[in-house]
N, CA, C and O of each residue as an XYZ file, in Angstrom:
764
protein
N     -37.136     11.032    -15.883
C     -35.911     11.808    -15.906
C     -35.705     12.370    -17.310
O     -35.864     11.583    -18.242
N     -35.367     13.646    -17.580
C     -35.356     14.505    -18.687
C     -33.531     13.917    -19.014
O     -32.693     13.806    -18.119
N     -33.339     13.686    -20.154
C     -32.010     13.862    -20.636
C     -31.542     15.205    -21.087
O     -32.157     16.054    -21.732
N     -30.017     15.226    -20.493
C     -30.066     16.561    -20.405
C     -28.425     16.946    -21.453
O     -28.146     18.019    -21.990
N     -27.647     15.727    -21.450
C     -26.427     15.497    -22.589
C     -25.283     14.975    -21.861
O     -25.547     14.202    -20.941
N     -24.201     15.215    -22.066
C     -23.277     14.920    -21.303
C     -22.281     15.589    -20.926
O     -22.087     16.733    -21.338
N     -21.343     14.870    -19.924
C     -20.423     15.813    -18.912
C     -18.973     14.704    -19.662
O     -18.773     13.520    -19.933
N     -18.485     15.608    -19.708
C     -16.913     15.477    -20.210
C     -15.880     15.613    -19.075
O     -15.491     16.746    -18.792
N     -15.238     14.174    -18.166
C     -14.323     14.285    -17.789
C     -12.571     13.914    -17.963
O     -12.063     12.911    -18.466
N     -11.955     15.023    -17.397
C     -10.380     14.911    -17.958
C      -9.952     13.729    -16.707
O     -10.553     13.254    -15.743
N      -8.745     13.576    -17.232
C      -8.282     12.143    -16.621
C      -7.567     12.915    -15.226
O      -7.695     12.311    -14.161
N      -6.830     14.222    -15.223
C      -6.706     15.074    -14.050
C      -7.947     15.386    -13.151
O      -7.444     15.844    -12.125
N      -8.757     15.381    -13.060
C      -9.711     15.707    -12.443
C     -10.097     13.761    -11.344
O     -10.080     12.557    -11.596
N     -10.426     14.822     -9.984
C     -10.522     13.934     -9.248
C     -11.625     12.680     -9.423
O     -11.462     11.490     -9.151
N     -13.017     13.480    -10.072
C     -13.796     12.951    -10.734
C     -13.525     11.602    -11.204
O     -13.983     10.495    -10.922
N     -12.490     12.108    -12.143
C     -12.324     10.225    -13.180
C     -11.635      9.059    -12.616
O     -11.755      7.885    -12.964
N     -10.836      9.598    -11.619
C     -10.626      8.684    -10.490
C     -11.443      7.708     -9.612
O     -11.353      6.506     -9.363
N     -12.191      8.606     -9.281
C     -13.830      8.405     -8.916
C     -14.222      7.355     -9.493
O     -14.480      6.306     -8.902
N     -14.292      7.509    -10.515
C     -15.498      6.839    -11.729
C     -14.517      5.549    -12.007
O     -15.031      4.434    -11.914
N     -13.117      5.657    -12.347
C     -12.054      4.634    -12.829
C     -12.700      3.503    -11.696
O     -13.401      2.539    -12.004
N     -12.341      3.824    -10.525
C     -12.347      2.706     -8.717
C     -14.002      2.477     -8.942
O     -14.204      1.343     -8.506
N     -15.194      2.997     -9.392
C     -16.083      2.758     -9.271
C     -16.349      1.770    -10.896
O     -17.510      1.364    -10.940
N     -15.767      1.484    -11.758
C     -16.411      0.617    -12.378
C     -15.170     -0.380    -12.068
O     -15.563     -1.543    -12.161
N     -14.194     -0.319    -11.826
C     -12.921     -1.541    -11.116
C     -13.597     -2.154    -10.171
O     -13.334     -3.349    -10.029
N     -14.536     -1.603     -9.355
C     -15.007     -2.408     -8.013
C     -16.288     -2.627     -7.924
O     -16.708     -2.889     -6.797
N     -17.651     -2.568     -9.511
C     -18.788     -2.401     -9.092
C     -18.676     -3.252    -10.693
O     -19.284     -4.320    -10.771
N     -18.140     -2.910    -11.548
C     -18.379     -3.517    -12.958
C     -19.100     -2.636    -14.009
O     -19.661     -1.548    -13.882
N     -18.956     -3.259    -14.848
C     -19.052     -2.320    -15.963
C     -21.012     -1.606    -16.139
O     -21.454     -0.755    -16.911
N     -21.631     -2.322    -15.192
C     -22.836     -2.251    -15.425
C     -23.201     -1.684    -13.844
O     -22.519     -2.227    -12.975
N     -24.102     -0.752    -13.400
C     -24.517     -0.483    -12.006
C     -25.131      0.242    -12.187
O     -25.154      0.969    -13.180
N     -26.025      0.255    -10.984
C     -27.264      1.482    -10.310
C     -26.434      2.349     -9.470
O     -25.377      2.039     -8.921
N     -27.135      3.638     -9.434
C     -26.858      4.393     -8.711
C     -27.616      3.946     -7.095
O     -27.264      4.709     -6.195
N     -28.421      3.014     -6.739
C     -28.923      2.545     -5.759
C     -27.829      1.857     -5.165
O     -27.344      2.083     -4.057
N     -27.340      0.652     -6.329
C     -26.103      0.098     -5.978
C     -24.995      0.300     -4.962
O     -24.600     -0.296     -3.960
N     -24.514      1.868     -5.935
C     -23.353      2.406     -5.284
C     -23.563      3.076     -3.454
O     -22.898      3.080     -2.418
N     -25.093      3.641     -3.993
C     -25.321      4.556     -2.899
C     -25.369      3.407     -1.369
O     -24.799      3.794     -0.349
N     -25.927      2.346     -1.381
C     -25.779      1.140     -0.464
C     -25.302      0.533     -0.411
O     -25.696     -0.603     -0.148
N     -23.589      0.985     -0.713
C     -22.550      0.001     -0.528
C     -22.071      0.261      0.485
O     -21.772      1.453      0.423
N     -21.781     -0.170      1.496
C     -20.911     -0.437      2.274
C     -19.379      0.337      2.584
O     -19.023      1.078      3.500
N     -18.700     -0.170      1.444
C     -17.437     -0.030      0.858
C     -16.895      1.655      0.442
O     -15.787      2.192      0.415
N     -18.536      2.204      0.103
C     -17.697      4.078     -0.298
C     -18.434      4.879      1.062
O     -19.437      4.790      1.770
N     -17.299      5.648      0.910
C     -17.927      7.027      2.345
C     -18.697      7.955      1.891
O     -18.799      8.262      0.704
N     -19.421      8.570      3.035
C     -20.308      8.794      2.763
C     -19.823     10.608      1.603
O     -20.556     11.127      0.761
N     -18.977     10.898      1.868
C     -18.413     11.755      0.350
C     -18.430     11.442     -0.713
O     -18.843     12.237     -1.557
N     -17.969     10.106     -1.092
C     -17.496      9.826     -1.717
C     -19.176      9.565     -2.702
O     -19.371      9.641     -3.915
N     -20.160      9.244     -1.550
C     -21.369      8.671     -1.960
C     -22.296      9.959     -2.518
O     -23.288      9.868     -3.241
N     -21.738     11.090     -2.021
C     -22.452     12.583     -1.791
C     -22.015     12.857     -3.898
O     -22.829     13.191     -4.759
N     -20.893     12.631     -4.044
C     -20.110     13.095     -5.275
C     -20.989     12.162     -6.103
O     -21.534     12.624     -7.105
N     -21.155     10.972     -5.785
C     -22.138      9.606     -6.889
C     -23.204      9.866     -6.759
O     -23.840      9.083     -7.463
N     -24.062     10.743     -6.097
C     -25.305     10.781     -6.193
C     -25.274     12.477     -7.407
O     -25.946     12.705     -8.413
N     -24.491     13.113     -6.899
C     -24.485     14.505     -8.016
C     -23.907     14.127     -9.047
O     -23.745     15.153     -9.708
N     -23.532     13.352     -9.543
C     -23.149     13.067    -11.248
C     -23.765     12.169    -11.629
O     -23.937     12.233    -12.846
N     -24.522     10.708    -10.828
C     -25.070      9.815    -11.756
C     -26.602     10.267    -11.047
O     -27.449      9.865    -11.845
N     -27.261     10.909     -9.923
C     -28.065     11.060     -9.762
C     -28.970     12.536    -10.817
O     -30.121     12.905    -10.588
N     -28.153     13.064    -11.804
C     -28.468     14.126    -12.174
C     -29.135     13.642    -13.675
O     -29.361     12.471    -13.978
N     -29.360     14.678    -14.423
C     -30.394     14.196    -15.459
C     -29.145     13.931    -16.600
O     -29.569     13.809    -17.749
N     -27.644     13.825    -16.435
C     -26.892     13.823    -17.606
C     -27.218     12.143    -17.872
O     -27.366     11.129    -17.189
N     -27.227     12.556    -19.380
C     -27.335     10.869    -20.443
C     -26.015      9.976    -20.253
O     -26.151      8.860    -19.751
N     -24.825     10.395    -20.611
C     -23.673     10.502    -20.544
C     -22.405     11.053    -19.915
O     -22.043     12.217    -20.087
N     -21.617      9.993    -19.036
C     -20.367     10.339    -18.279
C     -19.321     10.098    -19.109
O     -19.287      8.902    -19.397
N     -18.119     10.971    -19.808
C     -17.413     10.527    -20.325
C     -15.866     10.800    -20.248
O     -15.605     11.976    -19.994
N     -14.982     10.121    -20.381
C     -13.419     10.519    -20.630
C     -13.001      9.952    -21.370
O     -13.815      9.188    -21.890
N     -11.476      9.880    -21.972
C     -11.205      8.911    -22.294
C     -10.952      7.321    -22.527
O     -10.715      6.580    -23.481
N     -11.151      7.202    -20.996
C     -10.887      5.921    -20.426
C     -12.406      5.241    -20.292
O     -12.519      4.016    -20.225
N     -13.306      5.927    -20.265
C     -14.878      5.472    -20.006
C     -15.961      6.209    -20.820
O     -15.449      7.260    -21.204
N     -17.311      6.111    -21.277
C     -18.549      6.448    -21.520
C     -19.374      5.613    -20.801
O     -19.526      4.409    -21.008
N     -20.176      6.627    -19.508
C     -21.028      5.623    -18.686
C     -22.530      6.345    -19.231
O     -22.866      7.476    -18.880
N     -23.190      5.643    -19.968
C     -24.506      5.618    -20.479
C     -26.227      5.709    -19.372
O     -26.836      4.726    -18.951
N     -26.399      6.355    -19.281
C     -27.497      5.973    -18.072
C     -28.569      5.101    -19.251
O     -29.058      5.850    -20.096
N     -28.823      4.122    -19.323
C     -30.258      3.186    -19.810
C     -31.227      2.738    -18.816
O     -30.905      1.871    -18.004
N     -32.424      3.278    -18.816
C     -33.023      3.342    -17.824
C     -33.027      2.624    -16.366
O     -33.593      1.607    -15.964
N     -32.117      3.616    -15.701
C     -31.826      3.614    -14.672
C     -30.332      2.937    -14.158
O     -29.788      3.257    -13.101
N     -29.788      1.937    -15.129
C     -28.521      1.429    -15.025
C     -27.449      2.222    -15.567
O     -27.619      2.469    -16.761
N     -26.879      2.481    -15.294
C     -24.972      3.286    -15.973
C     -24.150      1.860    -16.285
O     -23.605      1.060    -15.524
N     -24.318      1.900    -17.899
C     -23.050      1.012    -18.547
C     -22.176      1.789    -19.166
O     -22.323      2.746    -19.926
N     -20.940      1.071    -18.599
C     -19.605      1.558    -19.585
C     -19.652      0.989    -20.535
O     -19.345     -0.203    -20.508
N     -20.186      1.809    -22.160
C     -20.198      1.387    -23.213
C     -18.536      1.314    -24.428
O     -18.270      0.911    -25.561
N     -17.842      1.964    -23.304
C     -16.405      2.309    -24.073
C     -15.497      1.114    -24.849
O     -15.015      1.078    -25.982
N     -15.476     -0.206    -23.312
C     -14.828     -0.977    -23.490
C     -15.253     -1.635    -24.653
O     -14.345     -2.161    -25.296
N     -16.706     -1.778    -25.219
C     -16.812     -2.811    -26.552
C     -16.800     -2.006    -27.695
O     -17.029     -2.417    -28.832
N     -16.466     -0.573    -27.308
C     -16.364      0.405    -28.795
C     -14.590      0.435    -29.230
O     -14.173      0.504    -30.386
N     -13.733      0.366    -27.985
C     -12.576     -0.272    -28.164
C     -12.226     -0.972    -29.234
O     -11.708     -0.691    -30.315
N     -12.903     -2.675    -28.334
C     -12.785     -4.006    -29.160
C     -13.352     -3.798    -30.161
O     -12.875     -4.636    -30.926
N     -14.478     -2.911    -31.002
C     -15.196     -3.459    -31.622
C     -14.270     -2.440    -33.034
O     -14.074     -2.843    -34.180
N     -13.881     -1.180    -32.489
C     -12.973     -0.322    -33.376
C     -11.615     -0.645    -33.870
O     -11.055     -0.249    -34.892
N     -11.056     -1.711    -32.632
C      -9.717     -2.292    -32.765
C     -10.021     -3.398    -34.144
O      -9.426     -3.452    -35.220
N     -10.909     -4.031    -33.754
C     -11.036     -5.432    -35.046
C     -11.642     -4.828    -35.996
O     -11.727     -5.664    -36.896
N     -12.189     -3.718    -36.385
C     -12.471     -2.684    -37.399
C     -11.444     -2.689    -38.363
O     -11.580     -3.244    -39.453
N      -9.957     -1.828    -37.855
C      -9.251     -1.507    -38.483
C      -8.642     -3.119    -38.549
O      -8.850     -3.544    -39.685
N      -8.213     -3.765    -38.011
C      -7.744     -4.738    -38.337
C      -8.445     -5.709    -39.572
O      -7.676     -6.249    -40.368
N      -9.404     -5.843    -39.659
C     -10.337     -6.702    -40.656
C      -9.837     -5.443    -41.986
O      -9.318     -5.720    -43.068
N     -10.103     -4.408    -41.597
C      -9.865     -3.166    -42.903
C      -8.408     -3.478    -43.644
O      -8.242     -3.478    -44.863
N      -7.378     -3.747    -42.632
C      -6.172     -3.499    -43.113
C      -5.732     -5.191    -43.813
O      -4.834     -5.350    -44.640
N      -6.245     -5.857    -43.479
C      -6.101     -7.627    -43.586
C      -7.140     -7.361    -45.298
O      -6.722     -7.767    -46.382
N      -8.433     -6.639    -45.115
C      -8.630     -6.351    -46.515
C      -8.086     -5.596    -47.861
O      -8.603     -5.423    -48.965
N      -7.095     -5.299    -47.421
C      -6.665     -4.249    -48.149
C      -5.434     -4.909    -48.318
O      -4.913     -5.104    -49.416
N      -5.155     -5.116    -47.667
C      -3.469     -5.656    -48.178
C      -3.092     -4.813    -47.930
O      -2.538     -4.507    -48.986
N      -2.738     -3.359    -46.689
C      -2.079     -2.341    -46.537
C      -1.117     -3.105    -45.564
O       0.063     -3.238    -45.890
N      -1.556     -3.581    -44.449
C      -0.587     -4.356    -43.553
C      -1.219     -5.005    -42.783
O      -1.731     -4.679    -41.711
N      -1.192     -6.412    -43.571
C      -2.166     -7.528    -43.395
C      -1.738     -7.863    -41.574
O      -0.868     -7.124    -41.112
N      -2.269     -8.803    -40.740
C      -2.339     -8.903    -39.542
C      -0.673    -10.025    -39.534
O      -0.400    -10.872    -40.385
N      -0.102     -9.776    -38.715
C       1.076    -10.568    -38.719
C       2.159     -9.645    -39.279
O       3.317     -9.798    -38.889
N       1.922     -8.900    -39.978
C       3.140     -8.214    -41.306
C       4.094     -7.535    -39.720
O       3.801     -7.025    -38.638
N       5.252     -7.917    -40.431
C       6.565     -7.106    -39.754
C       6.631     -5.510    -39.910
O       6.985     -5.020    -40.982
N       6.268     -4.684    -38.770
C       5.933     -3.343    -39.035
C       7.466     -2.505    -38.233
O       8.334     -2.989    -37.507
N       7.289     -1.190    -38.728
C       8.132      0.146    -37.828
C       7.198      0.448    -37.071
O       6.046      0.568    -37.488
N       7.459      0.583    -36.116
C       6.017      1.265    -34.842
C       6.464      2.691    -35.078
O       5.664      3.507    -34.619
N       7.402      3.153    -35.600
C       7.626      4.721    -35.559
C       7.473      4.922    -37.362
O       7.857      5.976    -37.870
N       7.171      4.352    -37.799
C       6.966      4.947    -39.316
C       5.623      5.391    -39.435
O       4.622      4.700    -39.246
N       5.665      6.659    -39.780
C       5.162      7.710    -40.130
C       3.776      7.774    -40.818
O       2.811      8.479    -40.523
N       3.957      6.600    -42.089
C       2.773      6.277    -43.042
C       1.681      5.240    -42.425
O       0.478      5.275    -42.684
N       2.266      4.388    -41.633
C       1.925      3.095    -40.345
C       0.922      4.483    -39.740
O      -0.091      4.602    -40.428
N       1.008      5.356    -38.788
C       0.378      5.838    -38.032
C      -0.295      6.579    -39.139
O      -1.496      6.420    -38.922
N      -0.165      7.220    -40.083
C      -1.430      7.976    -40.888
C      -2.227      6.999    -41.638
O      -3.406      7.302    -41.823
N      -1.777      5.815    -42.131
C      -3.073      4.436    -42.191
C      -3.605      4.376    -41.129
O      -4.825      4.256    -41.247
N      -3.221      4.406    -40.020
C      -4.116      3.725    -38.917
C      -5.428      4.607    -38.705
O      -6.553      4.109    -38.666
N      -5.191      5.837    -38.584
C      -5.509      7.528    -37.905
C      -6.628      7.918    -39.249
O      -7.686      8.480    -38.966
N      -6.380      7.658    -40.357
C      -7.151      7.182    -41.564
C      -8.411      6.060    -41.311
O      -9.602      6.302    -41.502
N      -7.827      4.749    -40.822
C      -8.292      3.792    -40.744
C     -10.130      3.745    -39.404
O     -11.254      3.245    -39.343
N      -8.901      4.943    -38.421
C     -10.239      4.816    -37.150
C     -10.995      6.404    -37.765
O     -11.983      6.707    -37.095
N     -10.722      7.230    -38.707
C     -11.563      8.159    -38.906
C     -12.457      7.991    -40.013
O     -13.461      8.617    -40.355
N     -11.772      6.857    -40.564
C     -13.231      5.903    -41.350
C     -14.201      5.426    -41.065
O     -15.314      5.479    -41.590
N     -13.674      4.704    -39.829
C     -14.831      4.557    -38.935
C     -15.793      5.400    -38.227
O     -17.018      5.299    -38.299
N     -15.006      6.392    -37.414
C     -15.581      7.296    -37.196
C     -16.672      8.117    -37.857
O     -17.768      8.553    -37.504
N     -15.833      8.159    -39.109
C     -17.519      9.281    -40.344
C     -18.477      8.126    -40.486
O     -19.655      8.427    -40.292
N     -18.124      6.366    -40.903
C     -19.378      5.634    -41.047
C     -20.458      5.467    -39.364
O     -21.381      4.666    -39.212
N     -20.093      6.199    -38.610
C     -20.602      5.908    -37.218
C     -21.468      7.042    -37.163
O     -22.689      7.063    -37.316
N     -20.862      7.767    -36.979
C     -21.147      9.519    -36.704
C     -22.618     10.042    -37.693
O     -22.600      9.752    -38.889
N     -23.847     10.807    -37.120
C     -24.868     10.907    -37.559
C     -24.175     12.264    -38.434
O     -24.749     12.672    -39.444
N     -22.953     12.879    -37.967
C     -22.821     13.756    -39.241
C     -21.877     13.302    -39.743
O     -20.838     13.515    -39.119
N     -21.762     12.582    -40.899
C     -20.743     12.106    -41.620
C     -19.604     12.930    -42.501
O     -18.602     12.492    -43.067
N     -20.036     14.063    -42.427
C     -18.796     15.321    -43.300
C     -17.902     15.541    -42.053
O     -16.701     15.762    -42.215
N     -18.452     15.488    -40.800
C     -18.063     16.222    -39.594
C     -16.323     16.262    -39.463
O     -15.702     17.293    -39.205
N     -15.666     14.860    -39.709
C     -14.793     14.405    -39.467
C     -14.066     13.904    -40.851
O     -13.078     13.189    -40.678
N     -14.443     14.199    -42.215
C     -14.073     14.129    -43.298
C     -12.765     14.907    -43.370
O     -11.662     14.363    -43.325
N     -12.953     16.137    -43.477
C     -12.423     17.522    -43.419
C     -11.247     17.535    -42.099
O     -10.314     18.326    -41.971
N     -11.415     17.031    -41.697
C     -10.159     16.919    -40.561
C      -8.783     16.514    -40.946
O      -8.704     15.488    -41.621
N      -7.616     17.174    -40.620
C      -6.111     16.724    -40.668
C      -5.415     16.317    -39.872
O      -5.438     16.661    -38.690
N      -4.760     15.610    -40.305
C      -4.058     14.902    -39.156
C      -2.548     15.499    -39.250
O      -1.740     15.419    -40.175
N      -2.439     16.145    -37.940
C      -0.834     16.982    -38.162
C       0.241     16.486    -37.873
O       0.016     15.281    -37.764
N       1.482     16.716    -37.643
C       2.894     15.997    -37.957
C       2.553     15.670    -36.161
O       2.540     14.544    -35.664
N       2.347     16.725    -35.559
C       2.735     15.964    -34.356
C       1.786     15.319    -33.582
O       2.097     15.139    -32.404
N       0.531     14.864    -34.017
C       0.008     13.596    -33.708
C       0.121     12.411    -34.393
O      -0.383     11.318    -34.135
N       1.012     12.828    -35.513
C       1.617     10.822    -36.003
C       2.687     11.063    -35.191
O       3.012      9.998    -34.666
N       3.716     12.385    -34.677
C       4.835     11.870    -34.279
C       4.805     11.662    -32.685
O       5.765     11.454    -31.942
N       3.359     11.781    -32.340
C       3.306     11.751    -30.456
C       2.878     10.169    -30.710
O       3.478      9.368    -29.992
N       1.680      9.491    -31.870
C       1.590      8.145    -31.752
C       2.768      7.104    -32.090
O       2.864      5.980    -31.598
N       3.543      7.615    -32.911
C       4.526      6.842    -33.528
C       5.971      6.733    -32.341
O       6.722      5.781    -32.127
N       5.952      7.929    -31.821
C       7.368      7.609    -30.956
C       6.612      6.772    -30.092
O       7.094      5.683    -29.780
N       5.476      7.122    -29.649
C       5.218      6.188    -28.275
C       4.780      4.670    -28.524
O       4.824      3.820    -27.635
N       4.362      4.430    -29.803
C       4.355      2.974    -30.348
C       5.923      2.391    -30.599
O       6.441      1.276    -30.531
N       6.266      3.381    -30.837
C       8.165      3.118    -30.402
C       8.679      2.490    -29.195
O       9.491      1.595    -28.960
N       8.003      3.190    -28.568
C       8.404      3.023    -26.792
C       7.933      1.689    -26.584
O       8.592      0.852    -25.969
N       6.785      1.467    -27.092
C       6.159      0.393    -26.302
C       6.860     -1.279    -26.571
O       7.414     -2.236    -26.031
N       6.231     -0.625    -28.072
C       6.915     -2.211    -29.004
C       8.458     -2.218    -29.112
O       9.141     -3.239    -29.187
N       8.933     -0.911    -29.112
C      10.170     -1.613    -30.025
C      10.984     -0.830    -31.114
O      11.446      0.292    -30.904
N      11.107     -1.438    -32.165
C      11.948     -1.144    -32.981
C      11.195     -1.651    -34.240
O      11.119     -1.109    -35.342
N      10.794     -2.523    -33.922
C       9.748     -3.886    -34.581
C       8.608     -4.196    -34.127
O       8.554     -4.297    -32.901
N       7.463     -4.423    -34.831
C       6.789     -5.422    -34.177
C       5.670     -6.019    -35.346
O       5.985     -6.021    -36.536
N       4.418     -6.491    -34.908
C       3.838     -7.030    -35.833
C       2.420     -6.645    -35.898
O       1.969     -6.754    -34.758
N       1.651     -6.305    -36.594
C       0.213     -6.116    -36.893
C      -0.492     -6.883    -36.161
O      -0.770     -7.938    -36.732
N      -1.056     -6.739    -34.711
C      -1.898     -7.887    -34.266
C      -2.682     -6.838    -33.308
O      -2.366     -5.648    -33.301
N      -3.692     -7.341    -32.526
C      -4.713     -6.903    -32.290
C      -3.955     -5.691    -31.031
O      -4.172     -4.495    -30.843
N      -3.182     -6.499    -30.477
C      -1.868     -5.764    -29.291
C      -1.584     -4.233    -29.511
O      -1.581     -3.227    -28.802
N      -1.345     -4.536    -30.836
C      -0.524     -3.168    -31.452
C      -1.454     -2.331    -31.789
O      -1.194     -1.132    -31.693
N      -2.649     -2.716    -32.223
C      -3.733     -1.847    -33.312
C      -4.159     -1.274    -31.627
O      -3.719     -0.129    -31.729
N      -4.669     -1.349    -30.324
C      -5.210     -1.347    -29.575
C      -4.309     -0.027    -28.713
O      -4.682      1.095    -28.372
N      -3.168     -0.642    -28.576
C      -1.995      0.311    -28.191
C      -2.398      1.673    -29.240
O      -3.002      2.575    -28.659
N      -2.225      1.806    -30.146
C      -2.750      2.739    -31.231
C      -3.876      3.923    -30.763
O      -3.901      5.153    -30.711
N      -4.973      2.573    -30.394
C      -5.678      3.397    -30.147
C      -6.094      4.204    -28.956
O      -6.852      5.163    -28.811
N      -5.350      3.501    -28.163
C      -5.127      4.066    -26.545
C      -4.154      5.499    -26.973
O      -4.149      6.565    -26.357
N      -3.528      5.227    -27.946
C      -2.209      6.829    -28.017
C      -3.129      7.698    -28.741
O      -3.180      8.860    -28.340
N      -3.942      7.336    -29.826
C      -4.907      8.099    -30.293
C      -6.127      9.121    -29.511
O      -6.621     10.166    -29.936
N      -6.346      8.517    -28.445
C      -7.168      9.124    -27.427
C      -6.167      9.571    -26.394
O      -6.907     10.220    -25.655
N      -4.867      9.653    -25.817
C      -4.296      9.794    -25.149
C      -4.019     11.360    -25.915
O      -4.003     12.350    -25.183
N      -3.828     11.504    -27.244
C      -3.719     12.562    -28.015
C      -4.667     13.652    -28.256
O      -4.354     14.817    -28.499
N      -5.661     13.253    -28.184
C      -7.158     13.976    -28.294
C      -7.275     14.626    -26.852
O      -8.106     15.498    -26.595
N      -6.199     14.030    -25.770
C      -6.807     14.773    -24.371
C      -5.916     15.526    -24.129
O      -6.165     16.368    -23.266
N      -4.627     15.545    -24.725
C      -3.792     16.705    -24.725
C      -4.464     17.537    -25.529
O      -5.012     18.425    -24.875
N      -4.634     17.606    -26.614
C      -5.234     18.461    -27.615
C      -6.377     19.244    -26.488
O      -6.249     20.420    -26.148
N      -7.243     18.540    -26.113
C      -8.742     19.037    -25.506
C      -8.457     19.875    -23.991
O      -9.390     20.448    -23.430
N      -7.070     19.869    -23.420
C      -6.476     20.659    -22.495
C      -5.968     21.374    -23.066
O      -6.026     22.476    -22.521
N      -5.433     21.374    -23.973
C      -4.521     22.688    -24.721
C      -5.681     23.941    -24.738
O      -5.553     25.106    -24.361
N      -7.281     22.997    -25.533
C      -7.845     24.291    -25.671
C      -8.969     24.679    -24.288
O      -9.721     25.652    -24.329
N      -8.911     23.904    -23.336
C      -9.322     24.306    -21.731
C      -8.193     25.355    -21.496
O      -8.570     26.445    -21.066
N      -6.799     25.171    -21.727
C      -6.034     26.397    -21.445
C      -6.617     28.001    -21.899
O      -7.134     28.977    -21.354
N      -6.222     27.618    -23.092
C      -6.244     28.502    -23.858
C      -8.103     29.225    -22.963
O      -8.261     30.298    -22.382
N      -8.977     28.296    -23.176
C     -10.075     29.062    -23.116
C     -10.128     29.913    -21.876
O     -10.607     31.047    -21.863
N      -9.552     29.236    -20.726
C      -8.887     29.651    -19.395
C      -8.047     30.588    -19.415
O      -7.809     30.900    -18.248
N      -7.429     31.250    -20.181
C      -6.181     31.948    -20.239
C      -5.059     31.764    -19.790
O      -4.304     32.735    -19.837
N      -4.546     30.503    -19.210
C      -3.938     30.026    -18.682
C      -2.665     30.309    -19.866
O      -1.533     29.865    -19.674
């Protein structure tokens, strides 16, 4: 099988629905043999799993998932880039003394969400095979103020630096990137 790159799905699209119920009910690891001889999906449903994981793409992705084809298995590699990005910034910020793990925080303060947004695009350039790529990037008023009110919402008024909060973060951080990435499907759409 030729690799051929990947397919980018939005969380509107029936697709990621699809894909959400198919690693909820099959696990984070599966064959496309798997799915196709289950029992449990119709035969549409089986027609749609054979044209996206049967095709030569490397990568299925949304926000919520990256399903990897490794020869011949599809793992969702998302969930341990999560955990592994969440205790990133947390070990970062516990080093630094910016806001050690435990510290009494504002979930809506302003400087809180541009450390953090700082914190995962640090990561990001030490990850990333182009490391300028994401240097040069700004972070504008209204993606600290779409993460910060809604870390508002969640926590509080208050809350505390723990793995809970950093995680929440990063769920609003990608929740932000998919508004952004429809804005410019509009736009490219003329919508």
């Amino acid at each position: 099988m030729r690799d051929i790159g990947i397919v980018f799905v939005m969380r509107k699209e029936k697709l990621h629905g699809l894909i959400t119920n198919i690693i909820e009910n099959f696990g984070s690891k599966f064959s496309l043999n798997d799915l196709l001889l289950s029992k449990s999906l119709s035969l549409n449903t089986k027609k749609e799993i054979n044209r996206i994981f049967g095709s030569d793409y490397q990568s299925v992705s949304s926000q919520d998932f990256c399903i990897e084809n490794r020869d011949g298995i599809r793992t969702n590699i998302k969930a341990d880039y999560i955990h592994k990005h969440t205790m990133e910034i947390l070990d970062s910020l516990q080093i630094h003394q910016t806001y050690p793990a435990g510290a009494g925080i504002f979930p809506d303060d302003p400087k809180l969400t541009q450390t953090l947004i700082n914190k995962l695009n640090d990561i990001f350039q030490r990850e990333s095979d182009y490391p300028d790529l994401r240097s040069g990037l700004e972070t504008d008023r209204e993606e600290i103020g779409f993460i910060s009110k809604n870390l508002c919402l969640k926590f509080g008024k208050t809350a505390k630096v723990d793995y809970h909060f950093i995680k929440a973060f990063m769920g609003l951080y990608h929740n932000y990137d998919e508004i952004i990435l429809e804005r410019c499907v509009e736009e490219m759409e003329g919508v």
